[in-house]
C-alpha positions as CSV (number, residue, x, y, z in Angstrom):
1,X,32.7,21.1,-9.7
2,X,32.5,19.3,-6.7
3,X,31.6,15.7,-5.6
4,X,28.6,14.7,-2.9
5,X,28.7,11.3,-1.5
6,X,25.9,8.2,-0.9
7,X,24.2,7.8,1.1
8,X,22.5,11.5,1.6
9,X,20.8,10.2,4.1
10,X,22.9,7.6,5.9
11,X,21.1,4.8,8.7
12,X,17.4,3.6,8.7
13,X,16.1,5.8,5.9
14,X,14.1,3.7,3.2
15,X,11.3,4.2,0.9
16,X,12.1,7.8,0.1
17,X,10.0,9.9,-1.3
18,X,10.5,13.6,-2.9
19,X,9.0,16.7,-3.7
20,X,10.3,20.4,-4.7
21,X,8.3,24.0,-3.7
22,X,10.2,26.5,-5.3
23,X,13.8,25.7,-4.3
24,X,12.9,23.8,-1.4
25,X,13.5,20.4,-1.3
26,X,10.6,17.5,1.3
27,X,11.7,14.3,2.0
28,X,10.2,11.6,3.8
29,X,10.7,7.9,4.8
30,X,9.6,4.8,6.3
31,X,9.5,4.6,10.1
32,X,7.7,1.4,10.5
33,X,7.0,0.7,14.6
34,X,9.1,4.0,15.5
35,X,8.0,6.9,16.7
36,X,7.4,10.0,15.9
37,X,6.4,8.7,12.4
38,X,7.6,9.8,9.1
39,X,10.6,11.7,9.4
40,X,10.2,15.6,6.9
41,X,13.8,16.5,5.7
42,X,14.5,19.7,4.1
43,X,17.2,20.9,1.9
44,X,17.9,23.6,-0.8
45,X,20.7,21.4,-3.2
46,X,19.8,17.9,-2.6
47,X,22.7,16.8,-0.5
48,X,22.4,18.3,3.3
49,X,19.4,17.6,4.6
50,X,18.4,18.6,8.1
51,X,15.5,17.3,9.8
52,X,12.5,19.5,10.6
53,X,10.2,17.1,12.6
54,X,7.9,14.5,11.6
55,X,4.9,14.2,9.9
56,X,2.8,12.0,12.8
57,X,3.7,13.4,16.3
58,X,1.4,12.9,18.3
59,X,-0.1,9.5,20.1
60,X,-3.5,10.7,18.3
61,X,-1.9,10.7,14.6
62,X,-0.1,7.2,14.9
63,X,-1.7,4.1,16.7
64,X,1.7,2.5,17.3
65,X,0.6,0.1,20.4
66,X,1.7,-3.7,20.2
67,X,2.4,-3.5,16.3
68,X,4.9,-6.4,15.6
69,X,8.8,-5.1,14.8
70,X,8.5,-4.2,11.0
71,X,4.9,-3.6,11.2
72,X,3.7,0.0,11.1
73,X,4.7,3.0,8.7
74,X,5.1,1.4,5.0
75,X,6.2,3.8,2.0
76,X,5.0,7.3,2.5
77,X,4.8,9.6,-0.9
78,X,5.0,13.2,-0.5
79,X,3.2,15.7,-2.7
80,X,2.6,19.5,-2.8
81,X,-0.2,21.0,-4.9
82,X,-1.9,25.3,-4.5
83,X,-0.2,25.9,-1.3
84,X,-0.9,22.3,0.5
85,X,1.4,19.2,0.9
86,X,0.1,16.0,0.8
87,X,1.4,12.6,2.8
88,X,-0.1,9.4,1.9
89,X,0.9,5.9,3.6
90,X,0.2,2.5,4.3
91,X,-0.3,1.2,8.2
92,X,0.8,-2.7,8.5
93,X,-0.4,-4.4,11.4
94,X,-2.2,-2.0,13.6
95,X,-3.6,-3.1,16.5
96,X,-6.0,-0.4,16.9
97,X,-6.0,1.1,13.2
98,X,-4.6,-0.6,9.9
99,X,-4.3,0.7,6.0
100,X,-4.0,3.6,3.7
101,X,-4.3,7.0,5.2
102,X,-3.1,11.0,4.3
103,X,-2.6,14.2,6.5
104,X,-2.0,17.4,4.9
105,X,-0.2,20.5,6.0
106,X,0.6,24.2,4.5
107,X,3.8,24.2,6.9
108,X,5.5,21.1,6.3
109,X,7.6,22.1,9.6
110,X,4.4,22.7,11.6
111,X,1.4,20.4,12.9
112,X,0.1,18.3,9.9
113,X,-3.7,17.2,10.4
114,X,-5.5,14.2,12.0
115,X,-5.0,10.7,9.5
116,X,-7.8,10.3,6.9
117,X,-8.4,7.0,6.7
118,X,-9.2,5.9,3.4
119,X,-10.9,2.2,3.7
120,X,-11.9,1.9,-0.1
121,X,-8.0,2.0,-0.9
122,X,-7.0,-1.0,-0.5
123,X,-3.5,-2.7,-0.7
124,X,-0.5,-0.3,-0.1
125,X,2.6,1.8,-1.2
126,X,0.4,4.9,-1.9
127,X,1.0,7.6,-4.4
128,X,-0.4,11.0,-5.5
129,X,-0.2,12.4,-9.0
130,X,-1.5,15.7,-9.9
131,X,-1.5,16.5,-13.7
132,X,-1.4,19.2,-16.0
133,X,-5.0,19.9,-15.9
134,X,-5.7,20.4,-11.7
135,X,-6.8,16.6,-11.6
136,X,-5.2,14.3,-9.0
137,X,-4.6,10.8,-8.8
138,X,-4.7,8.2,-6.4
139,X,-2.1,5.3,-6.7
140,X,-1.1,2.4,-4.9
141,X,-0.2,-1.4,-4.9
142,X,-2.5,-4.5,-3.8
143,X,-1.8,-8.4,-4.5
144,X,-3.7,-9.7,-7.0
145,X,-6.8,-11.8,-6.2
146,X,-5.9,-15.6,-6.4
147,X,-2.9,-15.0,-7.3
148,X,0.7,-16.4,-6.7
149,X,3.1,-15.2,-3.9
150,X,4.1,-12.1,-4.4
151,X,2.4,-11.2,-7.5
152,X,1.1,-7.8,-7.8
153,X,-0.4,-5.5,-9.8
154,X,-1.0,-1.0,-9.6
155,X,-3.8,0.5,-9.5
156,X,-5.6,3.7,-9.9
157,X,-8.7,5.5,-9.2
158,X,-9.0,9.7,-9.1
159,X,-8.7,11.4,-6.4
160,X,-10.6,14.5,-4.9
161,X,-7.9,17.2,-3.1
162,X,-11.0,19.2,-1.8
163,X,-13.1,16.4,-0.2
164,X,-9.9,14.2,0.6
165,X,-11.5,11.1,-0.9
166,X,-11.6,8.8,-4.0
167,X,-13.6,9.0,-6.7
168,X,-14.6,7.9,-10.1
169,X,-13.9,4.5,-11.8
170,X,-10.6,1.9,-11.1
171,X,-8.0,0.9,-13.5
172,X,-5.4,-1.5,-12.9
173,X,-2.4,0.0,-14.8
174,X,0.3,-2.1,-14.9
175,X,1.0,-6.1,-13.5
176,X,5.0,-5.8,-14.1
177,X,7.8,-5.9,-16.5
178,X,9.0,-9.0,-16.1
179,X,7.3,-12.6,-16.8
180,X,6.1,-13.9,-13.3
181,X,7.8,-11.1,-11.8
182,X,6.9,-10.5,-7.8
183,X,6.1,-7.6,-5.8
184,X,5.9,-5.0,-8.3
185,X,5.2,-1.8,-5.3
186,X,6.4,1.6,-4.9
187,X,4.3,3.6,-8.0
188,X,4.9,7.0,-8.7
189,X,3.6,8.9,-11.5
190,X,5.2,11.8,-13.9
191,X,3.9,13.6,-16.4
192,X,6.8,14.2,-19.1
193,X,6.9,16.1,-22.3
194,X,3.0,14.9,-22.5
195,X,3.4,11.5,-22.0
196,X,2.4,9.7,-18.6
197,X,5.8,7.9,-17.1
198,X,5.0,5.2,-14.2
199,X,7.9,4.0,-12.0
200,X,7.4,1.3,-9.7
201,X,9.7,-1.1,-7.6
202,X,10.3,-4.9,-8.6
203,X,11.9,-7.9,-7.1
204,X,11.4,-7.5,-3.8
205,X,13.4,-4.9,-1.2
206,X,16.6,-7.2,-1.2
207,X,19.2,-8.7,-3.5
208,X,16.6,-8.8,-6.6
209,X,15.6,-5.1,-6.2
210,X,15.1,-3.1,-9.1
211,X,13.2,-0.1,-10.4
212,X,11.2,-0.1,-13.5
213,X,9.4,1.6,-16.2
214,X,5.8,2.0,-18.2
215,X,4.7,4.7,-20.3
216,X,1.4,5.8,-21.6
217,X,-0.4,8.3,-23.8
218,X,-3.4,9.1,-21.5
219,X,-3.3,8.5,-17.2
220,X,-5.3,5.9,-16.9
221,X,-3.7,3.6,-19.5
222,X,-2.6,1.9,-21.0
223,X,0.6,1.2,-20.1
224,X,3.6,-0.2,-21.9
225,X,6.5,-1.6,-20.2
226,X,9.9,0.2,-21.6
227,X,11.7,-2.7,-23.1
228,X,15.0,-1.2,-21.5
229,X,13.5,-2.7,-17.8
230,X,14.5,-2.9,-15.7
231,X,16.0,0.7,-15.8
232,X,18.0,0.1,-13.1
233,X,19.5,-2.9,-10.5
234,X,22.5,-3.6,-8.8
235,X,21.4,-8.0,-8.9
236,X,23.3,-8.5,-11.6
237,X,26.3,-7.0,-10.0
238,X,27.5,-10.0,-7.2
239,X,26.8,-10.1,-3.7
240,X,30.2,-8.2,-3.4
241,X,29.5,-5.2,-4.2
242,X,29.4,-2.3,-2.0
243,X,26.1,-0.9,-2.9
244,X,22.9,-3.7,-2.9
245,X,19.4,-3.7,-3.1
246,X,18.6,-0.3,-5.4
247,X,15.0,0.3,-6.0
248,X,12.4,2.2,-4.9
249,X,12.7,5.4,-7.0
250,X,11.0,8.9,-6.5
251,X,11.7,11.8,-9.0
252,X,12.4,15.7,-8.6
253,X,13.1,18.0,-11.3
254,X,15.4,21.0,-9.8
255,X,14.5,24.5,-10.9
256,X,17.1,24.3,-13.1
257,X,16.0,21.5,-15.0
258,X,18.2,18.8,-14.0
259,X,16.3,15.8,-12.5
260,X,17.6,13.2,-9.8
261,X,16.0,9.8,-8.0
262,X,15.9,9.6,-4.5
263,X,15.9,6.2,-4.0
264,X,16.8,3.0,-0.8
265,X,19.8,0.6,-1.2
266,X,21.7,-1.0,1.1
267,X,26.0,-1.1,2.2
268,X,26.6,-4.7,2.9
269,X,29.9,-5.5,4.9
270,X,30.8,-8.5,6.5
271,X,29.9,-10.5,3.6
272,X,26.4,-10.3,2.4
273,X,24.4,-8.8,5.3
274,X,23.6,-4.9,6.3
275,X,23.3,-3.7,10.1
276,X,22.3,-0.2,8.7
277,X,19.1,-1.0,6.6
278,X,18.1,0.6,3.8
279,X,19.6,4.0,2.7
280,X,18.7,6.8,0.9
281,X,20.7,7.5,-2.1
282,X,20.8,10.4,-4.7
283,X,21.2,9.3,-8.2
284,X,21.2,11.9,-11.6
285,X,18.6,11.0,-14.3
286,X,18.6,12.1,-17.9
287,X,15.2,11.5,-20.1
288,X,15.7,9.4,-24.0
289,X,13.5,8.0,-25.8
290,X,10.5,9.3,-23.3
291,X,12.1,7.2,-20.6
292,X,14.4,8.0,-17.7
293,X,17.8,7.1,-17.5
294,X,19.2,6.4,-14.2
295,X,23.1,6.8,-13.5
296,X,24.1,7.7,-17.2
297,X,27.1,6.3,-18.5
298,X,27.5,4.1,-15.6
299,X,23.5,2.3,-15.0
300,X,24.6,1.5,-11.6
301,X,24.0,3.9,-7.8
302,X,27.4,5.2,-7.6
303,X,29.2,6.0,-3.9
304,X,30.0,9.9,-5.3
305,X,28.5,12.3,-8.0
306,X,29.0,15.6,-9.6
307,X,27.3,17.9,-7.3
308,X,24.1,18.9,-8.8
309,X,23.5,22.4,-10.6
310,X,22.5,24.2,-7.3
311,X,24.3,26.5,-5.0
312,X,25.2,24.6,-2.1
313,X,23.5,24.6,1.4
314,X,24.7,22.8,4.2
315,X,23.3,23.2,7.7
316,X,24.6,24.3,11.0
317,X,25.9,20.3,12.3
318,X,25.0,19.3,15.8
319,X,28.5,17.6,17.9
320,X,28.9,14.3,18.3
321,X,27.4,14.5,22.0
322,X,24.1,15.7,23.3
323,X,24.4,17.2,26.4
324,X,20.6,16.8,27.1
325,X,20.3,20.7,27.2
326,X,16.5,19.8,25.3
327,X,15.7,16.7,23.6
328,X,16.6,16.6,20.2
329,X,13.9,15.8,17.6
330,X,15.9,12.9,16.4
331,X,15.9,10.8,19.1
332,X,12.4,8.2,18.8
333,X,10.5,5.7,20.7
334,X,9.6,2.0,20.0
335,X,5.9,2.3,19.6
336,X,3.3,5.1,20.7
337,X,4.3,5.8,24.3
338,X,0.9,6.4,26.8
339,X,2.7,7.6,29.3
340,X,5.4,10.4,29.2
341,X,8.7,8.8,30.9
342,X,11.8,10.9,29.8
343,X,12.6,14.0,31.0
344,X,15.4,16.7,30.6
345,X,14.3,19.3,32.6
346,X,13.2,17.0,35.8
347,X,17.5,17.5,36.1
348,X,19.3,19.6,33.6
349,X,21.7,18.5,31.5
350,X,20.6,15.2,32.0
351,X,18.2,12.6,29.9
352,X,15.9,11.2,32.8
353,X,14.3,7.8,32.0
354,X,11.6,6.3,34.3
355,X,12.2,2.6,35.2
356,X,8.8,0.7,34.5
357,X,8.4,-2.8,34.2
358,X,8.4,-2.2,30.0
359,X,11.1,-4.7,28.3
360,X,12.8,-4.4,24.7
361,X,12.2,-8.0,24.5
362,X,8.3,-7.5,23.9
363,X,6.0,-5.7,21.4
364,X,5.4,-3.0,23.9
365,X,6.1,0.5,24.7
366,X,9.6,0.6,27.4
367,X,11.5,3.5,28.6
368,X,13.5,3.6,25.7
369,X,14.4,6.4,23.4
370,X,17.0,5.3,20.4
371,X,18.7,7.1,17.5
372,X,20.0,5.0,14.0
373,X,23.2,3.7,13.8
374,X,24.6,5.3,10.7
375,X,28.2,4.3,10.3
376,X,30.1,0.7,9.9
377,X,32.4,1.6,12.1
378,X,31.2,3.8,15.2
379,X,31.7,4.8,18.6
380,X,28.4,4.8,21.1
381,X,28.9,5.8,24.5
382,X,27.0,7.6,27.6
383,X,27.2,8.2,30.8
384,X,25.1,6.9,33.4
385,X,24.1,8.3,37.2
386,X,21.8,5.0,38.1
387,X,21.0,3.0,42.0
388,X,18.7,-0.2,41.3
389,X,16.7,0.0,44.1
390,X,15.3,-3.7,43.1
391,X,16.5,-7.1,41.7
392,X,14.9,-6.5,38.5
393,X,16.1,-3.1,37.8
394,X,18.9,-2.0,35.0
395,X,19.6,0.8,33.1
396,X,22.0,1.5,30.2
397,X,22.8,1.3,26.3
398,X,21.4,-0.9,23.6
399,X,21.9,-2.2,20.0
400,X,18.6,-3.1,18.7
401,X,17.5,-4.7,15.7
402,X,14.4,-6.0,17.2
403,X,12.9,-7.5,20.2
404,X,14.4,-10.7,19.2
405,X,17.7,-9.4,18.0
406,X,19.6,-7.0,20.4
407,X,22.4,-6.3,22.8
408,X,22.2,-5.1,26.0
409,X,24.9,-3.5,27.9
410,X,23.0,-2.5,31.4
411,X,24.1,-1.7,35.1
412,X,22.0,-3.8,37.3
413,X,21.9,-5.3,41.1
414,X,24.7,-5.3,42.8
415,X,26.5,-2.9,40.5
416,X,26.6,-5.1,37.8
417,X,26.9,-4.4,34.6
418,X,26.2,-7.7,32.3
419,X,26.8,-7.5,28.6
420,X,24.0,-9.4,26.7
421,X,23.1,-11.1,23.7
422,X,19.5,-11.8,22.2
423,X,19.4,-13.9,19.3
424,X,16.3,-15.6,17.6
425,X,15.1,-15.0,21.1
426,X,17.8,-16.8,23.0
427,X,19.6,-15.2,25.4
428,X,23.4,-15.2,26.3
429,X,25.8,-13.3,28.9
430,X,28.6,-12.4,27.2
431,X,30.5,-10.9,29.8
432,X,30.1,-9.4,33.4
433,X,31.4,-7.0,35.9
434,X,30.9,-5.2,39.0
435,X,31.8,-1.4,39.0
436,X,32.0,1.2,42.1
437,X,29.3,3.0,43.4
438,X,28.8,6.4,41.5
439,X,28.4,7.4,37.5
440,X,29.3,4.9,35.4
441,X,30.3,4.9,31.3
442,X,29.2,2.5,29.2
443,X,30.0,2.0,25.2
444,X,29.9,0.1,22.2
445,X,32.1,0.3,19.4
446,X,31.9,-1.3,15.9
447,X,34.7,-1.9,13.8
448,X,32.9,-3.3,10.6
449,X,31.2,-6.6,12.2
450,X,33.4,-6.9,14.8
451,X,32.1,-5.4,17.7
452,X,33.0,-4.6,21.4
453,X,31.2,-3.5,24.6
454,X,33.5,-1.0,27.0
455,X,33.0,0.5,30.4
456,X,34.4,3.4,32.4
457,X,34.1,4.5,36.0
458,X,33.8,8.2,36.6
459,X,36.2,9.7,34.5
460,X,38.3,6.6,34.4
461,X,40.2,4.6,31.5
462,X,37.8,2.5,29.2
463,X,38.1,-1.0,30.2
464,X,36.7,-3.3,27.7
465,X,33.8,-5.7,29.3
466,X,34.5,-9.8,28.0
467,X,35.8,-10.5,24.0
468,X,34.2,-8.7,20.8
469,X,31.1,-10.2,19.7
470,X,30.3,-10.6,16.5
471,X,27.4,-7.7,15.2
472,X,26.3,-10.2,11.6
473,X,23.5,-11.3,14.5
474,X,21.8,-7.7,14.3
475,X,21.7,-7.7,10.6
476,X,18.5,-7.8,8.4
477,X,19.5,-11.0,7.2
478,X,20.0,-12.5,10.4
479,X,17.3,-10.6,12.0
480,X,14.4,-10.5,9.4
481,X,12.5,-7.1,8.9
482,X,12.9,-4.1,7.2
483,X,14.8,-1.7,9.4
484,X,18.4,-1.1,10.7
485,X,19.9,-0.6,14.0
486,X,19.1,1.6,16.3
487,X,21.4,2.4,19.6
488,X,19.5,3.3,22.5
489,X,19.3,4.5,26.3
490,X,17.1,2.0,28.4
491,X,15.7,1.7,32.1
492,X,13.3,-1.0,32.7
493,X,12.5,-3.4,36.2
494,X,11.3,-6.1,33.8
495,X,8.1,-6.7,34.9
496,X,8.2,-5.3,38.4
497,X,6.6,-2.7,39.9
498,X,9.3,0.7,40.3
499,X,9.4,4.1,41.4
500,X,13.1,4.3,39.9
501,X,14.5,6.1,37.5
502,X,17.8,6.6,35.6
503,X,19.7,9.2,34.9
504,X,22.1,9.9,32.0
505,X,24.6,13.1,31.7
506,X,25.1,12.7,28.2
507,X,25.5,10.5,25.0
508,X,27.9,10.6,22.3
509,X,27.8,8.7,18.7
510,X,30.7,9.2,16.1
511,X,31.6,7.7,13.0
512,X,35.2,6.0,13.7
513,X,37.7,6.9,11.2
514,X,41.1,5.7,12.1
């Protein structure tokens, strides 16, 4: 038997949540202030995943506009029941629209429906559960009323899949296994050999991260913490250890019987800090005692596994550069865009980006479309076909964390190109140089932390632009928030008016291995 590695799903990928029709396998995850929203990935054996859209699509489904980095998409749950599949999630911060909300589909590939905003649910991290006997269940997380910081507790009410809306009586089910324990989040409920299993998050999403564990005899409680919590953590294991931060914790049972956790951790490198967010990992689970067991014989999220008992299925992998022959569903924007400003048909084979007076360094909508970083060490590059025709214009390549945390690597006036770094808010040039007139290359490459901006004219050598810059400035812990980084193509004439645009013949990302 073979061995798959962690992370399945490797980049900006946390909260994930699981669900099996048949021998189909639906994933989802956080997007937060991304967009599309809600990424659906399908597989047949667990470990290749391909992506087949996303669940909120369109600017009418997702009310994205000015919603602060971080705020947005929190800790979708997906759920299929009598032919239809369910999506419930929590909004943060909306401008226009904020709270819990589902769409449902019957192709999970297709258009899923209009949100239905559920105002009476209050708090967030939704689930669904629907048991033996047809009835479903609504849970989800809230803080508790005069409470400390942090402390939470779940709760529960039923849940109507005909009308789409709750109903019946409340019950709080559970307030955490551990005294004075914080930000107990992420419920999802199991029905297993006739008792009711309940598996939440605790701890927080960082260091102290941990998944744990209440049983009961009926749904509604009540519920008994396992004394075994929590069932599974990597805190106890240092801060030097390659895997951090496990928690989070959905469950599939295979056709076969086997059951695995889909659940979010984090690679640190560099010391304690993580450019590539949260993760999804795949971890085996075995059931004693009424409870599950994560990892046997090891309790910790390991970097390989036995593959599981299914016949593999890998899908057809795209290169390492997109030539812009369409746009590829996995390329996103920051934020809802009003306007459509990206083409690749106004000149084929190339991504066309209108320059508007949009900037990265705001909670706004610029001409920007971005793809995660998935790899320590990588190689970002594309090619650029670009004439400001103001003092204001540039276009080219980013590494974002957030509108306070990013590098910019961008052709301006004069034929510039100016290597930049945003940290905290403050900005420094790192570097500078003028190119000739015609396409220009520009890249970044990483090399753990260490990290380097390079640029090309034509077909010409690399050159590399000023000294490598260190990249611990775009990590969570420097940066705050809950996602990783994303590398993006960028055309903006911050703040003035522009009929510009930018054009760019291609861009290629691969993991560096040598």
């Amino acid at each position: 038997m073979g061995q798959f590695e962690n992370p399945i799903l490797p980049g900006s990928h946390p909260d994930p949540s699981v669900c099996r029709v048949g021998s189909d396998y639906y994933l989802v995850t956080s997007t937060f202030e991304y967009f599309p929203g809600l990424p659906v990935y399908h597989s047949r054996d667990l470990v290749h995943w391909r992506l087949l859209g996303h669940v909120l699509d369109r600017p009418s489904q997702l009310p994205l506009r000015g919603v602060r980095a971080s705020g947005g998409l929190y800790a979708p749950t997906i759920r299929h029941h009598d032919g239809i599949f369910f999506v419930v999630c929590t909004l943060v911060d909306g401008k226009e629209k904020s709270g819990n909300f589902l769409v449902i589909t019957t192709d999970p590939a297709g258009d899923w429906s209009e949100p239905i905003w559920l105002p009476e649910a209050d708090g967030f991290d939704p689930s669904l559960f629907f048991d033996g006997t047809g009835r479903a269940w609504w849970t989800a997380t809230r803080e508790v009323a005069g409470g400390t910081p942090g402390q939470t507790e779940i709760w529960m009410r039923e849940f109507d899949p005909v009308d789409l809306e709750l109903v019946g009586d409340e019950h709080v089910l559970w307030t955490g296994a551990m005294r004075d324990s914080t930000w107990l989040e992420a419920p999802h409920l199991y029905e297993v050999d006739g008792r009711f299993v309940l598996v939440c998050a605790e701890g927080g999403t960082d260091f102290e991260h941990s998944v744990v564990v209440a049983t009961a005899d009926t749904v509604t409680g009540p519920y008994r913490g396992s004394p075994l919590n929590p069932v599974l953590t990597h805190r106890h294991l240092g801060r030097d250890h390659p895997i951090a931060a496990a928690g989070h914790a959905d469950l599939v049972r295979t056709q076969h019987g086997q059951w695995y956790a889909v659940l979010l951790a984090t690679r640190p490198y560099g010391g304690y800090v993580y450019n590539l967010g949260r993760e999804t990992f795949l971890v085996p689970v075995t059931w004693e005692a009424g409870g599950p067991v994560f990892s046997p014989g090891t309790g910790r999220v390991e970097a390989a596994y036995d593959l599981p008992d299914l016949a593999p299925y890998p899908w057809p992998q795209a290169g390492p550069t997109d030539d812009f022959a369409s746009f590829d569903p996995a390329w996103m924007f920051l934020r809802t865009p009003d306007e459509v400003f990206w083409s690749v048909t106004d000149r084929p084979g190339h991504l066309r980006l209108r320059v508007r007076p949009e900037s990265i360094t705001g909670p706004v909508t610029p001409s920007l479309v971005l793809r995660r970083q998935q790899h320590r060490d990588f190689h970002a590059s594309c090619e650029l076909d670009f004439t400001p025709a103001g003092p204001a214009e540039a276009a080219g390549l980013v590494l974002l964390q957030n509108d306070q945390h990013h590098v910019r690597l961008l052709l301006g006036a004069g034929r510039v190109v100016t290597l930049v770094s945003r940290a905290a808010g403050r900005e420094e040039v790192l570097a500078s140089a003028e190119v000739e007139d015609g396409v220009v290359r520009l890249c970044f490459e990483a090399r753990g932390q260490e990290h380097r901006a390079l640029v090309a004219a034509g077909a010409g050598e690399w050159q590399p632009l000023g000294e490598p810059f260190d990249g611990r400035m775009l990590s969570t812990q420097a940066a705050g928030g809950f996602t990783g980084v994303h590398i993006g193509l960028y055309a903006t004439s911050d703040g003035a008016p522009s009929t510009s645009w930018a054009d760019f013949g291609g861009f290629t990302y691969r993991e560096l291995t040598t």
